[in-house]
C-alpha positions in Angstrom: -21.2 144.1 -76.7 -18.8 145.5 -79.2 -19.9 146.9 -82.8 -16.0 145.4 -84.5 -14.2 142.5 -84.0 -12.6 142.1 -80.4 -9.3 141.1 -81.7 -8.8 144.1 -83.4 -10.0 146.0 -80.7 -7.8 145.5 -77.9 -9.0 147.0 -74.2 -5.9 149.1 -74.3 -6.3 150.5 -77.3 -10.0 151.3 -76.8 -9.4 152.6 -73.5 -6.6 154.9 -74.6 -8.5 156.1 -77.8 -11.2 157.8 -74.8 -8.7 159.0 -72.6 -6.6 160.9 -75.1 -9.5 161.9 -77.1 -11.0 163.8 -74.2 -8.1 165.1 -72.5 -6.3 167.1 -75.5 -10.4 168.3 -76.6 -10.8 169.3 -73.5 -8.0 171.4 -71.6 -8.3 175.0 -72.1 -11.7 174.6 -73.3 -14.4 176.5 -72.2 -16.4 174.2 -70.2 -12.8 173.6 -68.7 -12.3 177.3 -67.8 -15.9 177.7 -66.2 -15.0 174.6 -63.7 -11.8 176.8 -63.0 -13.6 179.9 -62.4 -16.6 178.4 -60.0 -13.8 176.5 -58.2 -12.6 179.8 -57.5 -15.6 180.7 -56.1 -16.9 177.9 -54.3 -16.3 174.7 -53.1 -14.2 173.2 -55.3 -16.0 169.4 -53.9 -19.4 170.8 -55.1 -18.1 172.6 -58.5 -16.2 169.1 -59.0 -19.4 167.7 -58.3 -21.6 169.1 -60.8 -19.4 169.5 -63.8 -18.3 165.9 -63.6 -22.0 165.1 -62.9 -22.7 166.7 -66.1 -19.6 165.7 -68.3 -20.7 161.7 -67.0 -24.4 162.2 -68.1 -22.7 163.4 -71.4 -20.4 160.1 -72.0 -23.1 158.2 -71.3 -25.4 159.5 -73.7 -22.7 160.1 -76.6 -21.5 156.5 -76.2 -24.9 154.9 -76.6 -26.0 157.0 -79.0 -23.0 155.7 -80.9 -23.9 152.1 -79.9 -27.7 152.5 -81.5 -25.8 153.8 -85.1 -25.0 149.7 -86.2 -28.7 149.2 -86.2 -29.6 151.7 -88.3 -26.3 151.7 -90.8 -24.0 149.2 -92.0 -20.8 149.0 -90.1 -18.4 149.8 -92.7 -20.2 153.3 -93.7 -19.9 154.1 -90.1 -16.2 153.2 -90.1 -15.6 155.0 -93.0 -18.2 157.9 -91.6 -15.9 158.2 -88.1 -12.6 158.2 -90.0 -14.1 161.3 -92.2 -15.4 162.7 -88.7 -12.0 162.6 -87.2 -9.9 163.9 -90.4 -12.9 167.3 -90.8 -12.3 167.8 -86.8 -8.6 167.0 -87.2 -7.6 169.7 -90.5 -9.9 172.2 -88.4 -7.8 172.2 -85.4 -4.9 171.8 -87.5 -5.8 175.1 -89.1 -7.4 176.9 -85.7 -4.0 176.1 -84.3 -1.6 177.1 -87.1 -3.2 181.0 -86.8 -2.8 180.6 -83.4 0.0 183.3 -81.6 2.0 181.5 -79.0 2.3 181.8 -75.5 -1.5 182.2 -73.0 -2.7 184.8 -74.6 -5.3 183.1 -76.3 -6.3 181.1 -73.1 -6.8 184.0 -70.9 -9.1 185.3 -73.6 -11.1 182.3 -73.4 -10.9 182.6 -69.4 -12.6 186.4 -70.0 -15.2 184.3 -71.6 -16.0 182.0 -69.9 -15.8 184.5 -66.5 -18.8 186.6 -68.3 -20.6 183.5 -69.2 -20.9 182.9 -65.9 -21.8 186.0 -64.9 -24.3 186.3 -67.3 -25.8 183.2 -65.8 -25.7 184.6 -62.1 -27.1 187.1 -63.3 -30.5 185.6 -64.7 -30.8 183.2 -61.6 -30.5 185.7 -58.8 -31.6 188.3 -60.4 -29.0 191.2 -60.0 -28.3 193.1 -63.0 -30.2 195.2 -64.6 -33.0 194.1 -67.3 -32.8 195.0 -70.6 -36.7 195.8 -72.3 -37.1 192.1 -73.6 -36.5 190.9 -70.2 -32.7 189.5 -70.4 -30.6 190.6 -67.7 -27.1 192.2 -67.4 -24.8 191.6 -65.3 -23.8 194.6 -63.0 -20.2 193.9 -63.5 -20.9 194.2 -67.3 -23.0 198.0 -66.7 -20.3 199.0 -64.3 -17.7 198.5 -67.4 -19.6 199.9 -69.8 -20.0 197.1 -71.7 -23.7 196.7 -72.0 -24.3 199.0 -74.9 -22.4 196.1 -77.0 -24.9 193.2 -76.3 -27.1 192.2 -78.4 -30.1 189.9 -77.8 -32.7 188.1 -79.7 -36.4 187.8 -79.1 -36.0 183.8 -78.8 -33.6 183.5 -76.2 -34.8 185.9 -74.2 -38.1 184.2 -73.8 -37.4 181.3 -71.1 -39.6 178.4 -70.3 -41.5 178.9 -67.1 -41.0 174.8 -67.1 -37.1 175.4 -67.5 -37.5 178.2 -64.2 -39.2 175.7 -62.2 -37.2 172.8 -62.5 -34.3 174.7 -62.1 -34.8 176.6 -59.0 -36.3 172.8 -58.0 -32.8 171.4 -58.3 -31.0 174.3 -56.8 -33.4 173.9 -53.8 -32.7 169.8 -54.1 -28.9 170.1 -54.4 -27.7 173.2 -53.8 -27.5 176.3 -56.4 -23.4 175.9 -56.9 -23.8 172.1 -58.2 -26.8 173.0 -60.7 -24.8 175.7 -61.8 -21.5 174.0 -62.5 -23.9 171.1 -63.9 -26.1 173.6 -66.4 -23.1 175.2 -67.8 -20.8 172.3 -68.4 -23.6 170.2 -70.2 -24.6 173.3 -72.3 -21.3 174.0 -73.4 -20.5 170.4 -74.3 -23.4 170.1 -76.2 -22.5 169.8 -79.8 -18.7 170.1 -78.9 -16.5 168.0 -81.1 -15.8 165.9 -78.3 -19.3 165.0 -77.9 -19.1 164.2 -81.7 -16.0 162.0 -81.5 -17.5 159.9 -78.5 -20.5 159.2 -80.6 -18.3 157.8 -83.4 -16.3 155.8 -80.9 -19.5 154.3 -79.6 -20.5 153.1 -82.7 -17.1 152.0 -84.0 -16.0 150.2 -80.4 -17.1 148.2 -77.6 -19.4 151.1 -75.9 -18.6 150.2 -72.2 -14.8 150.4 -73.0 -15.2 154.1 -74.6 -17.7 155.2 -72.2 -14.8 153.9 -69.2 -12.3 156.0 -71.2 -14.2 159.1 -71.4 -15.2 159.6 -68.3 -12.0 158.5 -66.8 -11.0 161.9 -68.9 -13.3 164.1 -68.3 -12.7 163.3 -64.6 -8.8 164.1 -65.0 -9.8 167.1 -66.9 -12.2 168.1 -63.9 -9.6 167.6 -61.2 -6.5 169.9 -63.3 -9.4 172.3 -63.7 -10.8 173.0 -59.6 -7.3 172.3 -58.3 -5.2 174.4 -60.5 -7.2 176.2 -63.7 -6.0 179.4 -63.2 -2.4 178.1 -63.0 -2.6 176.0 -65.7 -4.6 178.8 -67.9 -1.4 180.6 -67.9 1.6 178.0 -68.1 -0.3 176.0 -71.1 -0.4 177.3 -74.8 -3.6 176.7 -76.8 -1.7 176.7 -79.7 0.1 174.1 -78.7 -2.6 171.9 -77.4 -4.4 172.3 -80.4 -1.7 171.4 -82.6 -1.3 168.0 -80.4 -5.1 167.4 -80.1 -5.3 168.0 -84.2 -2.6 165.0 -84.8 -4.0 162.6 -82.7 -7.9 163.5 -84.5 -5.6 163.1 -88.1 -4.0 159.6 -86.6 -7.4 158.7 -85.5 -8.9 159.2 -88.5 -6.5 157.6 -91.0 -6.8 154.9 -88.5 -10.6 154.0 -89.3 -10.3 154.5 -92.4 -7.3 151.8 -93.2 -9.4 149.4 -90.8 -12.6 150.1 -92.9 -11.1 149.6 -96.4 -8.9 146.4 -94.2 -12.1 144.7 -93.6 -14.1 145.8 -96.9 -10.4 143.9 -98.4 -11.1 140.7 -96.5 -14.5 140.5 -97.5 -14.4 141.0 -101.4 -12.6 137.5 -102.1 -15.8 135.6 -99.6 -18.1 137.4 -101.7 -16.5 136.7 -105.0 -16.2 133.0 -103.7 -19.8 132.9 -102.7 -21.0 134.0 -106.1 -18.8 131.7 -107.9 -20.5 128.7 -105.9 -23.9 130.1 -106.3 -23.6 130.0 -110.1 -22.6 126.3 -110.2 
């Protein structure tokens, strides 16, 4: 089912829209780097696994959530909501990017990042580290550096559900403590990203098996570059340029829906002029 006309919303076109979308939000992002770095680590079948597993699950539910929107708000406001989405996300990255240096400098702080992220998270499933008085642990890496005196933590996330515990060392015993890792960490850092945002809008803008078919097909290239080659890639690729690139194709997208919003809200005006012109004979 789509949510627009099918004639002006070619396969191609839809399909594309995904693809690009995902891959220039994606590489070098953080969920990228974490794929990179457990690849490293382990199997790069089981990482590959997981993250996919995860980034899936997230198309899925972005893309539907999107294709719920026209029954709750006229089609035109979402139109003209997505192409405001996609010009805020757009002039963002557009600024992000112009403060940018040059070069991988940027990336390989982003790869730090991620690396103690993960770390962090090893730390509170396996328990090595040391605990802090509230109960969070630190990561022995992080003491052996010194670096422990800079946390800082808050009572809330330091409390963890018993539930959350359970199920999770349920799954690691179910499918292995890699894949729920890789899984855990990708969906957590996609959560609220702004590709999760954009998918949403193209759900509710387009036919939702078309842009859930894109998506995933990049999240799944994105995947791939990242357990194959990550660490190579994280230092032959700029940020600043991807950024740049991914910021002009949010800007084209947005001045896209936009034009076909006011295009169709155009078309309309004379039906409804001629409609109330017939009504008051």
């Amino acid at each position: 089912m789509s949510t627009v006309e099918d004639g002006a919303d070619s396969v191609t076109d839809t399909l594309l829209r995904g693809f690009f979308m995902i891959i220039f939000s994606e590489i070098g992002d953080k969920t990228f780097l974490i794929a990179a770095i457990l690849a490293m680590r382990h199997p790069r079948v089981v990482v590959f696994a997981g993250a996919f597993g995860s980034l899936l699950l997230m198309s899925l539910l972005s893309a539907e959530m999107g294709h719920l929107l026209p029954s709750l708000i006229p089609k035109q406001w979402i139109q003209i909501a997505a192409g405001v989405l996609f010009l805020v996300f757009g002039s963002k990255m557009m600024m992000e990017g112009r403060e940018m240096e040059g070069g991988s400098d940027k990336m390989q702080e982003e790869m730090r990042e991620a690396a103690e992220e993960i770390e962090g998270d090893d730390a509170e499933t396996d328990g090595t580290g040391d605990l802090v008085p509230n109960g969070h642990s630190i990561p022995l890496e992080r003491l052996e550096e010194g670096k422990a005196r800079h946390l800082t933590y808050t009572q809330n996330s330091t409390k963890k559900s018993k539930f959350v515990e359970g199920a999770r060392n349920f799954c690691n015993l179910l499918l292995g403590p890699v894949f729920v890792q890789a899984f855990v960490l990708t969906f957590l850092g996609e959560w609220g990203d702004r590709s999760q945002f954009a998918t949403i809008a193209m759900g509710a803008t387009h036919n939702v098996y078309l842009v859930t078919l894109g998506t995933v097909i990049g999240h799944a290239c994105c995947t791939i570059l990242a357990v194959l080659g990550g660490r190579y890639v994280s230092t032959k690729i700029s940020v600043k340029h991807v950024t740049l690139w991914g910021a002009t194709l949010f800007l084209i997208f947005g001045v896209i829906y936009l034009y076909t919003s006011l295009a169709v809200s155009a078309e309309e005006l004379p039906i409804l002029i001629a409609s109330d012109q017939v009504s008051g004979i």
